[in-house]
C-alpha positions in Angstrom: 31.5 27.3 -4.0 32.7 26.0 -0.7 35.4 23.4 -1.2 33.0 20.7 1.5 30.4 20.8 -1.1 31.0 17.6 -2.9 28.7 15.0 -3.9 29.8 13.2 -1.1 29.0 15.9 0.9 25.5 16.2 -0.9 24.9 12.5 -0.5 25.3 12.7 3.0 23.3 15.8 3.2 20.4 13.9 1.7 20.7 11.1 4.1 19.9 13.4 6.8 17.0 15.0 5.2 15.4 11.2 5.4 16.6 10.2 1.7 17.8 6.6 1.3 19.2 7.4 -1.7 20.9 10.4 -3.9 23.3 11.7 -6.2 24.6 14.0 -8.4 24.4 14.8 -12.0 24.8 17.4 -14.6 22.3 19.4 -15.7 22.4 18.9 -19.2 20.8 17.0 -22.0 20.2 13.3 -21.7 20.8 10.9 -25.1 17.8 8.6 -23.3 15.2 11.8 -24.2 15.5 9.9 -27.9 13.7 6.8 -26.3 10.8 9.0 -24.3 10.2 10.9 -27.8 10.1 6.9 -29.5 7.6 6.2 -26.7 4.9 9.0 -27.1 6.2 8.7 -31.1 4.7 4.8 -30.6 1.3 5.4 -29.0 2.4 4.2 -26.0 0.9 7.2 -23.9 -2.4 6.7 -24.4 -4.8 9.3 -23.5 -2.2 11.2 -21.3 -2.1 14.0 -23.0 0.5 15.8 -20.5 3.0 13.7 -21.4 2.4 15.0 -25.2 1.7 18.5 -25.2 3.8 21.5 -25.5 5.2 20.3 -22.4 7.0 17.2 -23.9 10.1 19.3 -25.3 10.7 21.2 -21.7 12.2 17.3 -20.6 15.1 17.7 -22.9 17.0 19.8 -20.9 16.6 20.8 -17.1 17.8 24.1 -17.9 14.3 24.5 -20.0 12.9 24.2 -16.0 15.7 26.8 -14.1 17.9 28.4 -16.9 20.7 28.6 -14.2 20.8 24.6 -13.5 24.3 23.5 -13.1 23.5 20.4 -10.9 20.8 17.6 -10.5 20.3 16.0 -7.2 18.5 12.9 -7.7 17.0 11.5 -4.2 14.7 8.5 -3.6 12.5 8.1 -0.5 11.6 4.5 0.4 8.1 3.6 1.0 7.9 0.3 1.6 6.2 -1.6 4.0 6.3 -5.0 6.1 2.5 -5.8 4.4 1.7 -8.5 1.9 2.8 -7.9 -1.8 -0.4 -8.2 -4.1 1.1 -11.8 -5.3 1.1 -13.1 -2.0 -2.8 -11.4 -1.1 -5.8 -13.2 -2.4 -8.2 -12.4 0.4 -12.0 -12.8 -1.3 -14.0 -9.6 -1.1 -11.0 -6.9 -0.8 -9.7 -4.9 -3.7 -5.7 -4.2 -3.9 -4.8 -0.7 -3.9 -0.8 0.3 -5.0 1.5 0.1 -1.9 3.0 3.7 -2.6 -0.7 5.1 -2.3 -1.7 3.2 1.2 -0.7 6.5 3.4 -0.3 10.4 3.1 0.5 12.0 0.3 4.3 11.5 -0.7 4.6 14.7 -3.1 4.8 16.7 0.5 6.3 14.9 2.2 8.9 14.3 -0.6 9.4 18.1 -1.2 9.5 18.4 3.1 12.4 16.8 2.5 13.9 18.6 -0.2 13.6 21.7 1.1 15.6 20.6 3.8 18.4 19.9 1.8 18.2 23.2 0.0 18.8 25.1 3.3 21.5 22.9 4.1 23.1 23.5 0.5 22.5 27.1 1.2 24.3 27.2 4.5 27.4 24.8 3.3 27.6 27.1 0.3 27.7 30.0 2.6 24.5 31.7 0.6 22.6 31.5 3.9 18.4 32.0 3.1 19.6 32.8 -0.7 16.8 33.0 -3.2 14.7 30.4 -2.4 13.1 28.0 -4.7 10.0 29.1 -6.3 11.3 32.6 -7.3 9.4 34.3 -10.0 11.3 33.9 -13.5 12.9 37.5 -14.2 13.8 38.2 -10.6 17.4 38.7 -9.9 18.5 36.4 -7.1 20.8 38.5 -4.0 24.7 38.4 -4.4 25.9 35.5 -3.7 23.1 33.0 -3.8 21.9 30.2 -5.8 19.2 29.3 -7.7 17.3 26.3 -7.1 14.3 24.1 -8.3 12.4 21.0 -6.3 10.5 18.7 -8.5 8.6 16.3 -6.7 6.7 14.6 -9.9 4.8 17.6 -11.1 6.9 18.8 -13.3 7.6 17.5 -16.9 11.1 16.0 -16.0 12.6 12.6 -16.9 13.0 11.5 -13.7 14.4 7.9 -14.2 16.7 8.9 -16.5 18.5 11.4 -14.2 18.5 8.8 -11.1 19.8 6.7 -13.4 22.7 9.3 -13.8 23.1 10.4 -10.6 23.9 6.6 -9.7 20.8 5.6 -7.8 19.8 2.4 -9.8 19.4 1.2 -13.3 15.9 1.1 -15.5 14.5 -2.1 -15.3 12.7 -4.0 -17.9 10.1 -3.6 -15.9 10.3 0.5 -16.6 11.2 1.0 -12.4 14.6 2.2 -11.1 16.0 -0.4 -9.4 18.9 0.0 -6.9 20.6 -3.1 -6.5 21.0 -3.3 -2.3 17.4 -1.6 -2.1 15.3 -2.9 -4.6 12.6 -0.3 -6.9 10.4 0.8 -3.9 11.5 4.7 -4.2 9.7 7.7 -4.4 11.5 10.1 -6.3 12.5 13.7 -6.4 14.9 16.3 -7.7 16.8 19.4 -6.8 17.9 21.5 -9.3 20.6 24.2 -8.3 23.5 26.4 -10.0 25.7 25.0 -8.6 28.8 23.0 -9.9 28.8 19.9 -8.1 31.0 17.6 -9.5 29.9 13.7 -9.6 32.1 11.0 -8.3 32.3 7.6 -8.7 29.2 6.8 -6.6 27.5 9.1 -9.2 28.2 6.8 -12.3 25.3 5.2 -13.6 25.5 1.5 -12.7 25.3 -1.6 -14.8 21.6 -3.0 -16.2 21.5 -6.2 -13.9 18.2 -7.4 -15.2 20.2 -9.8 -16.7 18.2 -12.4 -18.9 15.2 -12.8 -16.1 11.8 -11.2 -17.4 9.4 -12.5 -14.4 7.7 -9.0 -14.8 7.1 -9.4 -18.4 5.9 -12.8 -17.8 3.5 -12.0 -14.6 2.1 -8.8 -16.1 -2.0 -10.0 -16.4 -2.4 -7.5 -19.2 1.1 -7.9 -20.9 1.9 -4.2 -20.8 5.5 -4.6 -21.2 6.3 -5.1 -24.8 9.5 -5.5 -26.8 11.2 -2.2 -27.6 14.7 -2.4 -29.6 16.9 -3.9 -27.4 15.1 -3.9 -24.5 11.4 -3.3 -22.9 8.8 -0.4 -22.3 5.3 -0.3 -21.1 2.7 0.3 -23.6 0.2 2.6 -21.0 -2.8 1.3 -23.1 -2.3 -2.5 -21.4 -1.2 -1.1 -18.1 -3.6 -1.9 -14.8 -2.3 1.3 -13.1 -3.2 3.1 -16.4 -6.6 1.5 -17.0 -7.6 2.5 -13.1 -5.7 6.1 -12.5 -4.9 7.6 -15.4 -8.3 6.3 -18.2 -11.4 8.7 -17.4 -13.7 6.8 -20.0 -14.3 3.2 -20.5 -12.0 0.7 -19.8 -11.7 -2.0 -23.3 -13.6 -4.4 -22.2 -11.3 -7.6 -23.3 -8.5 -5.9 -20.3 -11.2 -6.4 -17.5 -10.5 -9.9 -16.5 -6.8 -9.5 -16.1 -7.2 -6.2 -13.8 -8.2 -9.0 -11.1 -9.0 -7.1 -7.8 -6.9 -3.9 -8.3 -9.2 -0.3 -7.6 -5.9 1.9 -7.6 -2.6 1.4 -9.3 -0.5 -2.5 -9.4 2.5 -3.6 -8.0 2.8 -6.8 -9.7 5.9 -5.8 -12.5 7.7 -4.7 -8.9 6.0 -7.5 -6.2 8.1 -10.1 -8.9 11.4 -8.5 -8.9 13.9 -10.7 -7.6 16.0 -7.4 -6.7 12.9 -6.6 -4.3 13.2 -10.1 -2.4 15.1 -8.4 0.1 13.7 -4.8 -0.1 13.8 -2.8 3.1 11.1 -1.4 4.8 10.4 1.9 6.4 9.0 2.5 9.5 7.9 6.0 8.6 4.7 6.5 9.5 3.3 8.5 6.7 3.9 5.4 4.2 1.6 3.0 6.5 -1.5 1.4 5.2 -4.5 3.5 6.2 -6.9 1.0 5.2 -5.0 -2.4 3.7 -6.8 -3.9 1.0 -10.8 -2.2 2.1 -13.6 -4.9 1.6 -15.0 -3.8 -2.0 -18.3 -4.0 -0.8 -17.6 -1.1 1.5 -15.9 0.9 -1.4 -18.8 0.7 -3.5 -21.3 2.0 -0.4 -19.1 4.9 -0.7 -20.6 8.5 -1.1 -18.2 11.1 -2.8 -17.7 12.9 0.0 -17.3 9.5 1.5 -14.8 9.3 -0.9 -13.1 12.0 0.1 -13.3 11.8 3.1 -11.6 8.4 3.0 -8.8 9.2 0.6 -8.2 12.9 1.5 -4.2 13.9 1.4 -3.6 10.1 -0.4 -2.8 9.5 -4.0 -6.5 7.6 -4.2 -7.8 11.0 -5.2 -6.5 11.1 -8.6 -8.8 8.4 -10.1 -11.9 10.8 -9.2 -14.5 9.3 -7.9 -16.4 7.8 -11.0 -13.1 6.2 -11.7 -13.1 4.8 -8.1 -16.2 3.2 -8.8 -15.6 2.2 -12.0 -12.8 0.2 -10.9 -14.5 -1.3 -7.7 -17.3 -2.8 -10.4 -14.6 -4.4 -12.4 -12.7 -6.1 -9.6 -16.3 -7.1 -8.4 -17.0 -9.2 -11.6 -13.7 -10.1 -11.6 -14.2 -12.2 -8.2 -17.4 -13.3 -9.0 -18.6 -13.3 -5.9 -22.9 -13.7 -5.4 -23.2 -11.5 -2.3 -22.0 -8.5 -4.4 -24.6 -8.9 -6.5 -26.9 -6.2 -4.3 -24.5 -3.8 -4.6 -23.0 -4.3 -8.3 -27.3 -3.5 -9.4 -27.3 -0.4 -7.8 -24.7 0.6 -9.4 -26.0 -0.5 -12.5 -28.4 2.1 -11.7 -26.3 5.2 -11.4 -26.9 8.1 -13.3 -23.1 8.2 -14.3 -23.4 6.0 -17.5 -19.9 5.1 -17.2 -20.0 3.5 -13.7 -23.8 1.9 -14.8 -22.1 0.3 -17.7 -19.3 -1.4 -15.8 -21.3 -2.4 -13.2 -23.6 -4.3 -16.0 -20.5 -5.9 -17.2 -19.8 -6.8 -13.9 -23.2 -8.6 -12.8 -22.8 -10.5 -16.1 -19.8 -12.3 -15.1 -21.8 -13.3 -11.6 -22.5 -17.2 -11.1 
């Protein structure tokens, strides 16, 4: 290894490649894969079976993901803009969709990034092109080269806890990573590589400085954050971001009401966060609000390939499209507002029972 790369070196690196934040870690078992195996052990999943399957034991080691792991690089990528925060937006007649979802996708343009920084490894560490990332399992890489991994959130990886590691922040009660001079608005990634890279001090993980505030326990409408030991977790079955992303059936009717005007995601647990007061904003251009906070009325007009046409290369997507809708009826009834009542019948009328049935729950709750 070439005696420049450092994690000094590799921080600095990152900060070139457009990261705001990174550091280095070893690639080895982490005592916090106890509390994830407690979590799913608790229910506290729901009906996200990825998180459950055979692919739950691959996060206990990074070396289960590239055998020849040495290093993590933890990286974060700020997305936040200068737009309202959902506690501060109360417009009548628009529904709230997450602030990381409001532009382009960020799993490409998070591993864009990444991939930068593997060249640039490659080069420091005299390897030049190497074996790039991606390479078959089995094939030998050339003489010389390293081995390397991206994860950009698709892979079964404990994220947090190796950010946490790396020194980018500590794990709020909230459940975010929260960098003290930055605040939780991060998108973030990894880089895997066989190389030794020693961590320095930056690298240490930092003190919890939650401290004895809970303002995101306390504003959460659906009190997903419950008591677990000595700290906090989210139970996904109360969560707003779980109940309109990640549920495909019904949503339990007695959580409706406190999902307010939210159709994607929440930001509450994080629009709170005194540590996010003072968050800095990006001016990249792929983070900006497409459409900020679209007039319900319109979403519920929408065809699918409406749909898609409107959300294509955004996170929106993942909800599918009777899950869009779904969600649109329920912040509907939620703001109780007569001139939706056209709209809210037709879909009472759609073939997709689902949709029909919140959409009936929703004219219900009309003056």
């Amino acid at each position: 290894m070439a005696p420049a790369l450092n994690s000094k070196t590799v921080r600095q690196l990152a900060l070139e490649c457009g990261f705001e934040l990174a550091g280095v870690a070893r690639a080895e078992p982490a005592a916090d894969r106890r509390r994830y195996h407690q979590w799913l052990a608790e229910g506290y999943a729901g009906e996200m079976r990825y998180l459950q399957d055979h692919r739950a034991g691959l996060r206990d080691d990074p070396r289960q993901l590239l055998p020849q792991a040495r290093s993590v690089i933890s990286v974060g990528k700020l997305y936040h803009t200068p737009w309202p925060y959902s506690t501060r937006f109360d417009e009548a007649g628009r529904g709230w969709i997450s602030r990381y979802a409001w532009g382009g996708d960020y799993h490409q343009e998070m591993r864009r990034g990444l991939e930068r920084l593997e060249q640039s490894l490659r080069e420091l560490a005299g390897t030049g092109g190497g074996a790039p990332s991606g390479v078959p399992p089995g094939v030998p890489p050339g003489p010389g080269a390293i081995e390397t991994r991206i994860l950009v959130d698709t892979a079964p990886f404990l994220e947090r806890t190796y950010a946490r590691l790396a020194g980018l922040g500590w794990i709020g009660k909230n459940t975010c990573l929260i960098n003290q001079q930055r605040g939780s608005w991060f998108f973030l990634g990894e880089l895997l590589v066989s190389l030794e890279i020693e961590p320095g001090p930056a690298d240490a993980p930092p003190p919890d400085r939650c401290g004895t505030c809970t303002r995101c326990i306390d504003a959460c409408p659906t009190a997903a954050l419950v008591p677990s030991g000595s700290g906090y977790t989210l139970d996904s079955r109360l969560c707003i971001s779980y109940f309109t992303i990640e549920l495909r059936g019904r949503v339990p009717e007695e959580h409706r009401a406190g999902m307010g005007a939210h159709v994607f995601g929440c930001d509450i647990c994080q629009d709170v966060c005194p540590w996010n007061r003072r968050a800095p904003s990006t001016a990249d251009p792929a983070f900006a609000p497409r459409s900020f906070a679209p007039p319900l009325e319109q979403m519920a007009a929408l065809s699918e390939a409406d749909f898609r046409r409107m959300f294509r290369g955004t996170p929106v997507t993942r909800a599918r499209y009777s899950g869009f809708l779904r969600n649109v009826a329920i912040a509907m009834g939620n703001q109780r507002r007569p001139e939706h009542r056209p709209v809210l019948e037709r879909l009472a009328a759609s073939p997709d029972a689902m949709v029909a049935e919140h959409a009936q729950w929703a004219l219900r709750q009309l003056p």
